[in-house]
C-alpha positions as CSV (number, residue, x, y, z in Angstrom):
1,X,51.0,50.1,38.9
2,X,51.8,46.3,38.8
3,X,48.9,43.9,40.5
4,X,49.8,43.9,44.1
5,X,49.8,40.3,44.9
6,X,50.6,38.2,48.4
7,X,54.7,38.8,48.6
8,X,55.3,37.3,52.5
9,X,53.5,36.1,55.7
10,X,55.2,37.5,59.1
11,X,54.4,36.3,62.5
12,X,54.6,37.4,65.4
13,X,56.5,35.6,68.3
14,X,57.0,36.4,72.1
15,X,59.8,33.5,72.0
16,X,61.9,33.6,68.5
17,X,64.5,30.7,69.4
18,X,61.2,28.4,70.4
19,X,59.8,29.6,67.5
20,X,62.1,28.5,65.1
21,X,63.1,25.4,66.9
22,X,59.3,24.2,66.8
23,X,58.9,25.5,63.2
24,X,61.9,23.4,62.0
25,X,60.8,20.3,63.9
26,X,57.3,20.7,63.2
27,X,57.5,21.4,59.1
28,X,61.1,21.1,58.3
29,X,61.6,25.0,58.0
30,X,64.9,26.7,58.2
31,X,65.9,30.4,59.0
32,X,68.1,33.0,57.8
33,X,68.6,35.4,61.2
34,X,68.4,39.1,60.6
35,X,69.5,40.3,64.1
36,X,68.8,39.0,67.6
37,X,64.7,39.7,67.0
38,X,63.7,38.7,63.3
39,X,64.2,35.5,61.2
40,X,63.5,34.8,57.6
41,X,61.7,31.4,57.1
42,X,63.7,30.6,53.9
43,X,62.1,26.6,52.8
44,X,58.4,27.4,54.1
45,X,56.4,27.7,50.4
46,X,56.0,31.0,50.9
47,X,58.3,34.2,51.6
48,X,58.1,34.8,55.4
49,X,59.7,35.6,58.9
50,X,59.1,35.5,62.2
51,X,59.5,38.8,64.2
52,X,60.0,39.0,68.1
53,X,60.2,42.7,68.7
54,X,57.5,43.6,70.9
55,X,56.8,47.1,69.2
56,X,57.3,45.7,65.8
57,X,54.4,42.8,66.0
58,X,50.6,42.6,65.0
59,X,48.3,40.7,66.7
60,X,47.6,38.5,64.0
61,X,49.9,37.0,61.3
62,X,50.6,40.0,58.6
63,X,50.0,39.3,55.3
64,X,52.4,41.6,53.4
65,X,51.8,42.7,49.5
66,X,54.9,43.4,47.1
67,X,55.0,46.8,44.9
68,X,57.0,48.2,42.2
69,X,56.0,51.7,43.2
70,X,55.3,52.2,47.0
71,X,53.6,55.5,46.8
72,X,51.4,54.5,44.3
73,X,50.3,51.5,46.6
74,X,50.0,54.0,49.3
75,X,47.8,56.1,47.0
76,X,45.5,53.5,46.0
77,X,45.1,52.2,49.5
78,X,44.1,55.6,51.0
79,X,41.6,56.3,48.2
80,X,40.2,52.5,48.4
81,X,39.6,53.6,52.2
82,X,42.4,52.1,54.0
83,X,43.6,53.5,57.1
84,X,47.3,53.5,57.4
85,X,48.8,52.5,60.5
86,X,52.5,52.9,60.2
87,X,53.5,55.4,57.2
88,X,56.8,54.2,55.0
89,X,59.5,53.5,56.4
90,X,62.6,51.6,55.6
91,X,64.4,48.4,56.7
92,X,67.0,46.1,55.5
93,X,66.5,45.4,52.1
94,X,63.9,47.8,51.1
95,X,60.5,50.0,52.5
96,X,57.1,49.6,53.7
97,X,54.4,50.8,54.8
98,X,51.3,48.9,57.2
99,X,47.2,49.7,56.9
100,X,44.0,48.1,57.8
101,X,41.2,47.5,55.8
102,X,37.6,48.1,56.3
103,X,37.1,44.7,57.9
104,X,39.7,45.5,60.7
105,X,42.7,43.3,58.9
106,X,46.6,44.7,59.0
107,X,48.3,44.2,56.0
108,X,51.7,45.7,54.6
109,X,52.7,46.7,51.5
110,X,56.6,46.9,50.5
111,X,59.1,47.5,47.9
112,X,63.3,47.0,47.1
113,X,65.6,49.5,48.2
């Protein structure tokens, strides 16, 4: 299995369009829209979005790992001791699943289509 290493940040956002407006202001960021509730930053300095759907946000920024083989991922997270939160599933572009560490962090892990 490749070294997972930190692939994208998402955050979550109760108000997308004031999101991106303050983010583009703010730092100079721009977006790539990926329906009316998720944007890709695309000029941040790291791979991210920002992600307005109430059922599809974590509390806390979520810090999201890249794979070449997702089950393997899975595999090693379960036997580390992670708890998984949201088994694999896919979206545009690829799959992923979510787990929490010991310390009570949610990360992600994905991989292409």
């Amino acid at each position: 299995m490749t070294h997972l290493k930190i692939d994208y940040v998402e955050f979550a956002s109760g108000e997308l369009d004031g999101s991106k407006a303050f983010f583009a202001k703010a730092f100079g960021w721009t977006f790539q829209d990926y329906g009316p509730t998720y944007a890709a930053m695309t000029n941040a300095g790291l791979d991210g979005g920002l992600q307005s759907d109430p059922d599809e946000t974590s509390a806390a920024p979520l810090v999201i790992l890249k794979a070449d083989d997702l089950e393997a991922a899975l595999k090693s997270v379960t036997d580390a001791g992670g708890d998984i939160l949201r088994p694999i599933f896919s979206f545009p572009g690829g799959r992923r699943f979510h787990f929490r560490e010991p310390g009570g962090n949610e990360l992600a892990v994905w991989s292409e289509a």
